[in-house]
N, C-alpha and C positions, 0 to 999 in steps of 0.2 A: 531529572537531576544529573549533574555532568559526574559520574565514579569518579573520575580521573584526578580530582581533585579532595576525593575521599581518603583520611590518613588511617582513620580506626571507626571500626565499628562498634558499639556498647549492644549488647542484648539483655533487657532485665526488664523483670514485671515494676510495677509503678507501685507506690504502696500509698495509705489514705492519711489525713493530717484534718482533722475539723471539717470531717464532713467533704474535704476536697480532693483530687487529686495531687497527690505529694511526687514532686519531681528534686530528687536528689542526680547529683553530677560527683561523681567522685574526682578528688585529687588526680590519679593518671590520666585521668580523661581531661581535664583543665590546664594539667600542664603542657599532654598533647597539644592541643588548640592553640597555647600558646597565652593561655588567660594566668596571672597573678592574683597575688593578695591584694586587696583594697581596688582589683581594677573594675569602673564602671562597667556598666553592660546595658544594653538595652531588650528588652524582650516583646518579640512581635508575635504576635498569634494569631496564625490563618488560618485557614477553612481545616485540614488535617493535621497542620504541624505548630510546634511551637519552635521560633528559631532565638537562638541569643546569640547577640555577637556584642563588641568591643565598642566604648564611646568614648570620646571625652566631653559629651555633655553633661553638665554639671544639674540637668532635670534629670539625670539616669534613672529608670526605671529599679535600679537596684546595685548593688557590689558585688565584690565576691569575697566570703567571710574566708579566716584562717582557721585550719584542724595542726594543733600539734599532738605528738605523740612521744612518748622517752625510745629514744634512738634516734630520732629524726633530726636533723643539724640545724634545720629552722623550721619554719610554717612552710605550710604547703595550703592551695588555694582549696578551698569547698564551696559549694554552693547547694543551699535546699529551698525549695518554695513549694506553697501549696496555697492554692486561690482560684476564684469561682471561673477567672478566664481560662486557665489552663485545664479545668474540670471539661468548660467545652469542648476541648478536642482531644482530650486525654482520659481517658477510662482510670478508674482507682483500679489496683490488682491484674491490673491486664499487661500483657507486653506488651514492650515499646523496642524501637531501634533508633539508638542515639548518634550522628552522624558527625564523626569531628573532621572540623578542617580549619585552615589558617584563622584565628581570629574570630570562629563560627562555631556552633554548636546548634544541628539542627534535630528534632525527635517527632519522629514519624509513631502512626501507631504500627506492628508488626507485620509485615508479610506474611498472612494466618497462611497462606497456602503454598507448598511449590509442587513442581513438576518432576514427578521422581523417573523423569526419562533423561537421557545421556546427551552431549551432546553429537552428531554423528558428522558434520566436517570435518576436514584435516586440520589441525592446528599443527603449522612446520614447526622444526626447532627454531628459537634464535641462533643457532650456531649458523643456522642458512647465510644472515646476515653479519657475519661475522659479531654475532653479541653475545653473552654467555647463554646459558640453560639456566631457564626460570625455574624457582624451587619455591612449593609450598609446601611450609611444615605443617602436621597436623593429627594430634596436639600440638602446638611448639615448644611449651612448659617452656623456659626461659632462653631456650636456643641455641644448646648447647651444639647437637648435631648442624644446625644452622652455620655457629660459625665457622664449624670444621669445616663445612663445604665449600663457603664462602671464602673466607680468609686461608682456609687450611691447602684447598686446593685450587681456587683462580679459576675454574671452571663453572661456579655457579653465582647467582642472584639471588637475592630474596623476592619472594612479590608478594608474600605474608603470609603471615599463620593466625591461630585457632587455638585459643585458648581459656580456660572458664578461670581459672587461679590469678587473682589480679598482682601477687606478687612475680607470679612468670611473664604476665603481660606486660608488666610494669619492666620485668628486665629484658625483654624480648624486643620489646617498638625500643628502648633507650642503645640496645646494639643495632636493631634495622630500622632506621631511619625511612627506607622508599617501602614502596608497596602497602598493601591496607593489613590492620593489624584487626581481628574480630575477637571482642572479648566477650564471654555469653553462655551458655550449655549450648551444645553442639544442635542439642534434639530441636532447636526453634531457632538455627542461624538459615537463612535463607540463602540458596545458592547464589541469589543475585550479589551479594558479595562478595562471592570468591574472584578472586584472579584468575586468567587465565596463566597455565600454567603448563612445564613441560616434563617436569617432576616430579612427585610427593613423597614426601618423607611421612611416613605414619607410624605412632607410636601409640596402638590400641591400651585401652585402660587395661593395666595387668594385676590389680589387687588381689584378684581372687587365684592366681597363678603363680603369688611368688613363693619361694623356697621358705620364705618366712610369715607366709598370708594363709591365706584357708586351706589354697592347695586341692582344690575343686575342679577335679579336670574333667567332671561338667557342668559347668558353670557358664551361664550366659546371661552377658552382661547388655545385650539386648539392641548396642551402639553399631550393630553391623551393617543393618542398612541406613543410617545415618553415617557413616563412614565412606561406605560406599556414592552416595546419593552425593556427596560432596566432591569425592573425587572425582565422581563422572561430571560435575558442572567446570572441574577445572580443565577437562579438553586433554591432560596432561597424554603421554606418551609411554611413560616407566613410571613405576610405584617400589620404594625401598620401603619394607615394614620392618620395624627392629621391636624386639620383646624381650621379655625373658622364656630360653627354651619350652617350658612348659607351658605357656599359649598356644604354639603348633601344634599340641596332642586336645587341644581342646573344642568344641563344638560352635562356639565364638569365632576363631580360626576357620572352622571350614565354613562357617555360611557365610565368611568374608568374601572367602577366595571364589564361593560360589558365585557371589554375585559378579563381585569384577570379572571374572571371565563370561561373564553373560552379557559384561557391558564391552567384553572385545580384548582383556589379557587373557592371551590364550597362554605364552609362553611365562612358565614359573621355577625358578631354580630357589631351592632353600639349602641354609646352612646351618651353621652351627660355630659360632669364633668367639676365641677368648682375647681380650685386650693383653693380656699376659704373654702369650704365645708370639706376640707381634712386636715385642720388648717394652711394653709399658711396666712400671713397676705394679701398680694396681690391678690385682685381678678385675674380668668385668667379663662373665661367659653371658654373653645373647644369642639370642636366634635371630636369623635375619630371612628375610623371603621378597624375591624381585622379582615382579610381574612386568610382562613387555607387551605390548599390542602388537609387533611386529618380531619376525625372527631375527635376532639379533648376534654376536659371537659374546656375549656377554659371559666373562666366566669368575671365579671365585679368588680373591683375590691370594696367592701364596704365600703361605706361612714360613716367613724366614727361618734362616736356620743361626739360630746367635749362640755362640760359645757362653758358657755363663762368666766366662773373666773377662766381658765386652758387657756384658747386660748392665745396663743403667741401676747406679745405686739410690739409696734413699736419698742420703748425703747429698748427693749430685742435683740432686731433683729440688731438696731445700736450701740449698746453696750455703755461702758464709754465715750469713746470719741467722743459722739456724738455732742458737743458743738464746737469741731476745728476741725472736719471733713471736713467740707467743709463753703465755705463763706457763711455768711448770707444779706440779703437785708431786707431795711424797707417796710412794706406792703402798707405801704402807698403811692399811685402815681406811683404803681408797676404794670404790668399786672398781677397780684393778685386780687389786687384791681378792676379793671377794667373788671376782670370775675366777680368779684362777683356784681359791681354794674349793669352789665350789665342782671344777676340774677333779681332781684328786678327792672327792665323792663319787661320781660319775665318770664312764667311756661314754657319754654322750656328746661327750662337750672336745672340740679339737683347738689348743689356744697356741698352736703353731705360729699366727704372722699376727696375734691379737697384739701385742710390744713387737716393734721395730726400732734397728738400730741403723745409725748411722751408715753400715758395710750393706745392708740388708737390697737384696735384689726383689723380694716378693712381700707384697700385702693383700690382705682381705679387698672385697671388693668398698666400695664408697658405698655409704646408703644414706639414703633421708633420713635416717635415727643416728646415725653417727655422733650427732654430740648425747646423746641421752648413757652413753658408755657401753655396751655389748659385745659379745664373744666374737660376733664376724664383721667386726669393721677390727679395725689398726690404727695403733697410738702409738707415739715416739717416744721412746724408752733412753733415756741420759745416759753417758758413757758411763758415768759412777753406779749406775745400776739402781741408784738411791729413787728416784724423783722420774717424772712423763709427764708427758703433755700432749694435748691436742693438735692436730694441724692445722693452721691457718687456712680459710677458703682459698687464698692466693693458692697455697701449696696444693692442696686438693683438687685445684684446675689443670695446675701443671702435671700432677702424675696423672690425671684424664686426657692430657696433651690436648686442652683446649686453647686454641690461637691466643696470643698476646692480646688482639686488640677486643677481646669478650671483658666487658667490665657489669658492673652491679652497681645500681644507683646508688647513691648516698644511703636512702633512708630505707635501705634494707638490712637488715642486722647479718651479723655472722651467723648467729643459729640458723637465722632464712635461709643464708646463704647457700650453707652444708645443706641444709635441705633440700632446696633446688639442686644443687650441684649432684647430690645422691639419686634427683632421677633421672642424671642425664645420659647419656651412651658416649665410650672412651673416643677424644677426637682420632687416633691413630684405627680405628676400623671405621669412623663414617668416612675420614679422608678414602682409604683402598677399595674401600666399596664404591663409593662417588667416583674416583678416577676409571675405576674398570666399568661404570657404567656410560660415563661420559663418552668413553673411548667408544661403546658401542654403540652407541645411541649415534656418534659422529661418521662411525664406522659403515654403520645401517645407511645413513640420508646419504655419505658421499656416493653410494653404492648406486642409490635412487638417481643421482644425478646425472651420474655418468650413463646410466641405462635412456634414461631421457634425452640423451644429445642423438641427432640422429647418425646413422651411419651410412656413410656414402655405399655408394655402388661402385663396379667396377666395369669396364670395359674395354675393349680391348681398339684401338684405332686401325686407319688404314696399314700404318706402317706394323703392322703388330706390335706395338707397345701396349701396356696398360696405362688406360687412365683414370683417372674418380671422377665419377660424376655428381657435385655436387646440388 
């Protein structure tokens, strides 16, 4: 089968319907491919696969039905079937891998097996050929860091990401267009789909590691040689991993690091940066860790030094229309209210940047609960003192300073929205992370180059001059 013409990959067990093989095709997967509501289809069934693709015969084998939902702006396509031909070559309960491309939809049974070895050629950068540096995100959750590198700094590509949440897949392929997009559990996606790659951005599962999660520093989450085994099929060069700090202290952490350097990164620099420090208005402390296979001058990027009567205001950030952006509410008998009186019970609670005002330089960090109301996310507090409101996801991208051209499909609600948006990492540290690796990475191969030209000789002629002997 040609990859090359592979846009996404599906991974999910098959499930049963009357005794048959039940094959459901979700909505992102349909729209990929490029199928609608009401369009015919034909479905062919060979020896391992089942293929559907696009007809305008009017004997179609079948349609493709509508699923609506409340939020959704119209119908979106679906399609389920289950029957004795697709039973033939498709197990009930078993994985499958669904292969979308232009006007196609092919569904193999799974690649039960791979090869938990590296690959051991050199894969050059594309910068050799004057083309960007290929970046595979992994999770990609909805591509936040993605667009920072891509749009944010001109230096990188997508060639795909890796993701199981179909609302980050769904906003992840609608921002990257090229490359293969695999939507699945990581623990049964087969190398043979990765991209190759010159990159990885990886953002390990941190549930059990955040400041407001179980906080199990040891805890293993068990995804590290599957992490690993994936990075090694992309050939990549450097690996950025961003967390939250308390994953580094953890045992998940070290038998990460263990194995990639057993697959050939030897060199590892970690840090520790706040989106805050770098003038974003939202705080956002991560840990970040850059593995190189090669020695490289790769260093951390510096933390400015900003007067605070230069530092970006709230105001700034939500611009003119910050007064009908979004609805307001009275703070009074609000759960506003009810944090803070529950504040003045307890020194537990610090409700410092919880209300922000229009002057306001600093806020709480962004989270996935952020609309559910809590003491460490930050809500916009009305000049009159009276009434707050929410921020818009618009707004909450811009103090992440992620790129202009990062959008969210339709039919993803604002709740979603803040909720993706809360796992994503601030674009103003993946841009200075990105650029200072970029550099090195270009730094390192022009270095190779130049060693590679040969160097003439010298000697000396009759007349005593020197000459080169080419």
């Amino acid at each position: 089968m040609d990859n090359n013409h592979i846009k996404m990959v599906r991974n999910i067990k098959t499930s049963e319907k009357d005794g048959h093989t039940r094959l459901i095709f979700e909505c992102g997967l349909l729209e990929e491919a490029g199928f609608s509501v009401a369009d015919r289809v034909h479905i062919r069934i060979e020896k391992t696969k089942v293929i559907v693709t696009k007809t305008e015969d009017e004997e179609a084998d079948g349609i493709i039905s509508r699923r609506m939902r409340t939020g959704w702006p119209e119908p979106r396509p679906f399609f389920d079937r289950a029957n004795r031909d697709i039973s033939k070559v498709l197990r009930a309960r078993e994985r499958i891998d669904i292969l979308i491309k232009d006007g196609e939809i092919v569904v193999t049974q799974e690649q039960l097996t791979y090869d938990v070895s590296f690959i051991t050629e050199d894969t050059p950068l594309r910068g050799d050929k004057l083309s960007k540096i290929r970046l595979f995100s992994l999770p990609s959750g909805p591509g936040l860091a993605t667009s920072a590198l891509v749009h944010g700094t001109g230096l990188f590509e997508s060639v795909g990401g890796l993701d199981i949440d179909p609302l980050a897949i769904d906003t992840f392929r609608f921002n990257n267009r090229s490359g293969v997009t695999l939507w699945g559990d990581m623990k049964f996606i087969s190398p043979a789909w990765i991209s190759a790659s010159d990159v990885c951005w990886l953002s390990p599962v941190c549930t059990e590691f955040t400041l407001i999660g179980k906080r199990s520093l040891g805890a293993i989450s068990g995804l590290g040689p599957h992490y690993a085994r994936l990075v090694w099929s992309m050939g990549c060069q450097a690996i950025v991993i961003e967390q939250v700090p308390l994953y580094y202290q953890s045992r998940s952490y070290r038998q990460l690091r263990s194995l990639l350097t057993a697959a050939g990164f030897s060199y590892w620099y970690e840090s520790k940066l706040n989106s805050a420090d770098f003038g974003a208005v939202c705080s956002r402390p991560r840990g970040f860790a850059v593995a190189t296979k090669e020695q490289t001058d790769f260093c951390w990027p510096e933390v400015p030094r900003i007067p605070e009567r230069f530092r970006t205001t709230v105001g700034q950030v939500v611009g003119k229309e910050w007064e009908t952006a979004g609805e307001w509410f009275k703070i009074e008998g609000s759960p506003i209210e009810k944090i803070f009186t529950k504040k003045s019970e307890s020194n537990n609670f610090k409700t410092t940047h919880t209300l922000v005002d229009l002057e306001s330089t600093r806020m709480n960090a962004i989270l996935s609960s952020y609309r559910r109301t809590n003491i460490t996310s930050s809500y916009f507090r009305h000049p009159d003192g009276i009434h707050y409101r929410y921020f818009t996801s618009d707004e909450l991208l811009r103090f992440m300073n992620i790129p202009h051209e990062f959008e969210f499909p339709e039919h993803i609600t604002e709740t979603q929205r803040t909720q993706l948006i809360g796992q994503g990492v601030c674009g103003l540290l993946a841009c200075a992370i990105g650029v200072e690796l970029a550099v090195a990475l270009m730094g390192s191969l022009a270095r190779k180059k130049i060693m590679k030209k040969p160097v003439p000789a010298v000697m000396q002629n009759k007349t005593g001059q020197l000459e080169f002997i080419l």
